[in-house]
C-alpha positions as CSV (number, residue, x, y, z in Angstrom):
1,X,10.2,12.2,-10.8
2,X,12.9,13.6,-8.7
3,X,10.7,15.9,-6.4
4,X,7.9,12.8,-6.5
5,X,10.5,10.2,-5.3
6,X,11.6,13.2,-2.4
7,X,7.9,13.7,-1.6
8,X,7.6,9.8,-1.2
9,X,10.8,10.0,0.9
10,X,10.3,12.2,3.8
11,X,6.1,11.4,3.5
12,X,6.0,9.3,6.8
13,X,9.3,10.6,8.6
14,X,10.1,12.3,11.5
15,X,7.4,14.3,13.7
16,X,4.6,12.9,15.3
17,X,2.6,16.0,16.9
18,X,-0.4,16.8,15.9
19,X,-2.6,20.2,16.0
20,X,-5.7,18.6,17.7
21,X,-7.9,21.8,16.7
22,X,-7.5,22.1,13.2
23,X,-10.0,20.2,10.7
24,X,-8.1,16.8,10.3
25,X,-8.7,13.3,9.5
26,X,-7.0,10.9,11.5
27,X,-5.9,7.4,10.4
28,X,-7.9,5.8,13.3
29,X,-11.0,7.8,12.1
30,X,-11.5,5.7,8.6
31,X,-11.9,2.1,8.9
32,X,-10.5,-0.6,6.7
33,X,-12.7,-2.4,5.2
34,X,-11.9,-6.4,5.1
35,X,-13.4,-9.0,3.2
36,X,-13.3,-13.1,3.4
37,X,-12.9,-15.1,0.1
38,X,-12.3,-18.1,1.9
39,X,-9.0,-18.4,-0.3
40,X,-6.0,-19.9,1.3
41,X,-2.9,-18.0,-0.2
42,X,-0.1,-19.0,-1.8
43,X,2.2,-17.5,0.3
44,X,2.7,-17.5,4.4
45,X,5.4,-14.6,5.0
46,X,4.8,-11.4,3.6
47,X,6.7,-9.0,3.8
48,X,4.7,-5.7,2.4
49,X,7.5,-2.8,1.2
50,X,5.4,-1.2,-1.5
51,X,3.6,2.3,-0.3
52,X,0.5,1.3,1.4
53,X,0.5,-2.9,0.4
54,X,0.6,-4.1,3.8
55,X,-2.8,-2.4,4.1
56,X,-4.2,-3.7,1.3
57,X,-3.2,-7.4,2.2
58,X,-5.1,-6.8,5.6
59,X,-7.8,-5.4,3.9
60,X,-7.7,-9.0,1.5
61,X,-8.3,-10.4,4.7
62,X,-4.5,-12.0,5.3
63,X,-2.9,-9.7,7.9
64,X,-2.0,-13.5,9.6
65,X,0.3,-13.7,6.7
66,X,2.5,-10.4,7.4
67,X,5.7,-10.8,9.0
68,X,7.5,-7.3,7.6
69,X,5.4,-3.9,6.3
70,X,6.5,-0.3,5.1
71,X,6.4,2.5,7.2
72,X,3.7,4.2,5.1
73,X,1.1,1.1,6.3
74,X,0.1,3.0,9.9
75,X,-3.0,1.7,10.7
76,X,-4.1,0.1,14.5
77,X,-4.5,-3.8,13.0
78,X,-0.8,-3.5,11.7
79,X,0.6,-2.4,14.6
80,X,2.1,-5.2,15.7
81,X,3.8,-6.2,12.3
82,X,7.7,-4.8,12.5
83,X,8.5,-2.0,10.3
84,X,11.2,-3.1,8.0
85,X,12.0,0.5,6.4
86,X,12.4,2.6,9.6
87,X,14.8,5.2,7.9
88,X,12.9,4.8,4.5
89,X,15.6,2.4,3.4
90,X,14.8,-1.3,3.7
91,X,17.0,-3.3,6.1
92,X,18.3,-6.3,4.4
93,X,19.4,-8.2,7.7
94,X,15.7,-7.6,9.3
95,X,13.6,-9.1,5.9
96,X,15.6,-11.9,5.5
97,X,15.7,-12.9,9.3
98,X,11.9,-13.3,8.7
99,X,12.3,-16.0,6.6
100,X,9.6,-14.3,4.0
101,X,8.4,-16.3,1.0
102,X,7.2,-13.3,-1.1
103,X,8.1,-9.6,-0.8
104,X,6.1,-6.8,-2.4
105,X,8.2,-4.0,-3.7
106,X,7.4,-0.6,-6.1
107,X,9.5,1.5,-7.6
108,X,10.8,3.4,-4.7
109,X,12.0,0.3,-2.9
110,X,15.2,0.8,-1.7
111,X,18.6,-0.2,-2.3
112,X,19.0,-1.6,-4.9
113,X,21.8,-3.4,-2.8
114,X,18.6,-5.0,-0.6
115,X,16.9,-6.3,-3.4
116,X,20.1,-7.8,-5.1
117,X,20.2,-9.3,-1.7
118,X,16.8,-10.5,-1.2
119,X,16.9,-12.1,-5.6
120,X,19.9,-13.7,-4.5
121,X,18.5,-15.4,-1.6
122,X,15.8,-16.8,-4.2
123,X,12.9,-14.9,-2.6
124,X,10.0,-14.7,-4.9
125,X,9.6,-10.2,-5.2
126,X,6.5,-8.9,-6.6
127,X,6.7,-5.3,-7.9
128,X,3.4,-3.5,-7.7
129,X,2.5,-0.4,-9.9
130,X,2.2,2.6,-7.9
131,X,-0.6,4.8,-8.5
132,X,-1.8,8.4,-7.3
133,X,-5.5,8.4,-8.8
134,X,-8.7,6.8,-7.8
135,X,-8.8,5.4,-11.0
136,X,-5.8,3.3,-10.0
137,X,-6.7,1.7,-7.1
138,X,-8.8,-1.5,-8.6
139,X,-5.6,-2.1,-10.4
140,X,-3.3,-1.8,-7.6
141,X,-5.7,-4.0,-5.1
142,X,-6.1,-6.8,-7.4
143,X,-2.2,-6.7,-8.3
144,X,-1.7,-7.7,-4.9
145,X,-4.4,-10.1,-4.8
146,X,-3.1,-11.7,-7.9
147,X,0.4,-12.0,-6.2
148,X,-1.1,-13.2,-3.4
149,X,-3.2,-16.1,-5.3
150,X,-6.5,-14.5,-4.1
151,X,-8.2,-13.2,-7.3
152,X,-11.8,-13.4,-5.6
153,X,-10.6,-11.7,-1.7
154,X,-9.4,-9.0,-5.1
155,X,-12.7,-9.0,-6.7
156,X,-14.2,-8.4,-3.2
157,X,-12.2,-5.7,-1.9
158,X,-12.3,-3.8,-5.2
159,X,-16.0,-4.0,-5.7
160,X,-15.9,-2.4,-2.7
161,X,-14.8,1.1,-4.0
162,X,-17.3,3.2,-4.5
163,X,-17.5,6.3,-7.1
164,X,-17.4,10.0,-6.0
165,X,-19.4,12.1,-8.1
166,X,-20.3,15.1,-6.4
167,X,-21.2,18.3,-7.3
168,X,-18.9,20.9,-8.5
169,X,-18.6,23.7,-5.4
170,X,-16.3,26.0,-7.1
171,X,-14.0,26.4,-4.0
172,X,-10.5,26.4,-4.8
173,X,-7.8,24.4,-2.6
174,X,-4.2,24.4,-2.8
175,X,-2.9,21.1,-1.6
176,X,0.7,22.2,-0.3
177,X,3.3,19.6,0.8
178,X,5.2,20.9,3.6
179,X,8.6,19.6,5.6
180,X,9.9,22.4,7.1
181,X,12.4,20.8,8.8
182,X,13.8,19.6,5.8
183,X,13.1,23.1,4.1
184,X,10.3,21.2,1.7
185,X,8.1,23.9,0.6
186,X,5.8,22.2,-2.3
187,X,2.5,23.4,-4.1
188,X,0.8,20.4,-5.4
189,X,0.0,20.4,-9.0
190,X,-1.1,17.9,-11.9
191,X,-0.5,14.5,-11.2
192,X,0.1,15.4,-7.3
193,X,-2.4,12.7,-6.3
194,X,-4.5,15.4,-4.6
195,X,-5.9,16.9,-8.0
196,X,-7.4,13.4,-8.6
197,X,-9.0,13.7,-4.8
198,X,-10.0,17.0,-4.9
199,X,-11.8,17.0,-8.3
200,X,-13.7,13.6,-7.4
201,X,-15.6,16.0,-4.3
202,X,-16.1,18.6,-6.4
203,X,-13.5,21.3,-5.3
204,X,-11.0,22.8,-7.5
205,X,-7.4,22.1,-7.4
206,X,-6.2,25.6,-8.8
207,X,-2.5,24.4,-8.0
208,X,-3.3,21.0,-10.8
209,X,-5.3,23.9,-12.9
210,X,-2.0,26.2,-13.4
211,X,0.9,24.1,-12.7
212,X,1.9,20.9,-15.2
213,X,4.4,19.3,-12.9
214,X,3.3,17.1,-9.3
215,X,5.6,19.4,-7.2
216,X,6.3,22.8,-7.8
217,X,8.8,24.7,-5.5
218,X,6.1,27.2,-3.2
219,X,6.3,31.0,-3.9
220,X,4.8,33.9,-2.7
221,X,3.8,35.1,-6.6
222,X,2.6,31.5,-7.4
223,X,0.2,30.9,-4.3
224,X,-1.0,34.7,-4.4
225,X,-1.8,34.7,-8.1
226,X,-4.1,31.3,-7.3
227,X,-5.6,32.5,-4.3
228,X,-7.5,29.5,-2.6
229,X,-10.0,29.5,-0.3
230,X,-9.0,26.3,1.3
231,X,-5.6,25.3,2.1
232,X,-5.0,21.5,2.5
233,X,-1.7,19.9,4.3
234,X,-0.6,16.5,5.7
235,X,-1.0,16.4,9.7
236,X,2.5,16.3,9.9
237,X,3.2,18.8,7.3
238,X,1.2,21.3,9.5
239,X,3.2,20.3,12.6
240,X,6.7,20.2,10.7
241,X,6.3,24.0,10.0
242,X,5.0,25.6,13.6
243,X,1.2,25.1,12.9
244,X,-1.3,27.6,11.8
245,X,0.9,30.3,13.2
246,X,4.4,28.8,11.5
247,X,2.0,28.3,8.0
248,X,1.3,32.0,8.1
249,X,4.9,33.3,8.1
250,X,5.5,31.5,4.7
251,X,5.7,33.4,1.9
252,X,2.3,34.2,0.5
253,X,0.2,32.2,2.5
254,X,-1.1,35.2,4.5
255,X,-2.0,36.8,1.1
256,X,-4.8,34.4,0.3
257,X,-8.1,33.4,1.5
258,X,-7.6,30.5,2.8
259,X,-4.4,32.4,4.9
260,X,-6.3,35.6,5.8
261,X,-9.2,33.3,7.4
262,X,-7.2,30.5,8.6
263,X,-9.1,28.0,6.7
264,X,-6.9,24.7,6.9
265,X,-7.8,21.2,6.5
266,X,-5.3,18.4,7.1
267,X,-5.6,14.5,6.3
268,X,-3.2,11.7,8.6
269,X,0.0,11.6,6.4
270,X,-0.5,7.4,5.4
271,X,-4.0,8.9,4.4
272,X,-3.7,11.3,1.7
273,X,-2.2,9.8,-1.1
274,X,-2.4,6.1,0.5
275,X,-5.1,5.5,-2.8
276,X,-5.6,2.2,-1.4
277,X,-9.2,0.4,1.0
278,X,-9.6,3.6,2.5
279,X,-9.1,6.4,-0.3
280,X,-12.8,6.6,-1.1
281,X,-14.2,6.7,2.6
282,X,-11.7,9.3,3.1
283,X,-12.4,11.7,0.4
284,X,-16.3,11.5,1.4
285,X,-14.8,13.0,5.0
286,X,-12.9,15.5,3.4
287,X,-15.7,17.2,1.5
288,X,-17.7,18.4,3.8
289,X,-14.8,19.8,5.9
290,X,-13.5,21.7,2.9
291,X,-16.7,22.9,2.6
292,X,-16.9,24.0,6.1
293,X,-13.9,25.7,5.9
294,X,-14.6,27.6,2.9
295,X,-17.5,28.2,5.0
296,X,-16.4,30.2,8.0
């Protein structure tokens, strides 16, 4: 839980350069689909701290109602809603100068000191389940709709989500999570949140089919010994470490497949394990790229 809560941490932080000729999928390229219950909510100021609610309330069709997001909801429609966790920790002085009626937290909503506040300022707080699987993201959606008082924008949205059931390719990615400013060298494994991706378009995660925990520290013997043929990073995990060029010095990247070709595929950072609206559209991108990369 540690390395999960440190992954969460630094996941939208810090650089904003992006390697414009690699195989990537930019926030602005998947749109967010929005429904229209004709519903009136319960609630008028929202502020949105769980990972990725802010989007999902848009997606309900109430972005009127947000006055306060999280930093991991990116997306063009959201712009203009102030981020109220600029340094990953929440500012108690900015949410309650926006008078909001109902905050939605998770478990890595922090202080504590900030929500003490927020409890003793009567605030109605809704804590919403985190989830890093496809399978969660009906529950997580109508959570928030519930909170909300929109059951049917919930039932929309989620009937939305389509299944992925596509044909096993046999290529083997290894999802690594990568800060290199903050000397973050991960290999995804079970339970990363990209094992549930990568199964669903039929590629295998060889880092969830050898290693039991979400994180495991990246070494040269551990990524040679699975040798993928597809490497897949965050955009700003690729940027954090020096590109293609910066990836290849690591320790046992140049020793696989994927390394010895240069076959890299990244996803926008509020994408990848966002498992919210966009999740699905997303992963039916990212399989044919993988596949193209496998490819050349």
């Amino acid at each position: 839980m540690l390395i999960m809560s440190l992954v969460l941490t630094f996941l939208f932080s810090g650089i904003t350069q992006v390697h414009a000729a690699q195989p990537n999928i930019s926030t602005a390229a998947v749109a967010l689909p929005i429904v229209h219950s004709g519903e009136i909510p319960k609630f008028h100021r929202v502020v949105a701290l769980a990972n990725g609610s802010a989007e999902i309330v848009a997606a309900l069709g109430y972005v009127n109602i947000l006055v306060g997001r999280d930093i991991a909801s990116t997306m063009p429609i959201l712009a203009s809603i102030p981020i109220d966790s600029p340094g990953m920790n929440v500012s108690t002085e900015k949410v309650l100068s926006q008078k909001p009626d109902l905050i939605l937290v998770d478990s890595n909503t922090s202080p504590a000191s900030a929500l003490n506040a927020f409890k003793q300022a009567h605030i109605s707080m809704v804590s919403i389940a985190s989830t890093f699987s496809l399978s969660g993201i009906k529950g997580k959606e109508m959570a928030i709709a519930n909170a909300l008082g929109t059951p049917k924008a919930g039932s929309l949205l989620s009937s939305q989500i389509g299944t992925l059931r596509s044909p096993s390719t046999g290529i083997k990615v290894a999802f690594l999570y990568l800060r290199g400013t903050a000397s973050i060298y991960l290999i995804g494994g079970k339970g990363s949140g990209a094992d549930s991706l990568l199964n669903a378009i039929g590629v295998r995660d060889v880092g969830a089919e050898n290693l039991k925990l979400p994180f495991n520290a990246l070494s040269s013997e551990e990524l040679i010994k699975l040798q993928p043929d597809v490497l897949l990073l965050m955009t700003k995990g690729l940027t954090s470490v020096g590109g293609i060029s910066g990836l290849l010095a690591l320790p046992g990247i140049a020793q696989t497949p994927a390394g010895q070709h240069k076959r890299v595929v990244t996803v926008d950072d509020s994408l990848l394990l966002s498992f919210g609206p966009r999740t699905v559209p997303m992963a039916q991108m990212l399989r044919p790229l993988i596949i193209a990369a496998a490819r050349s």
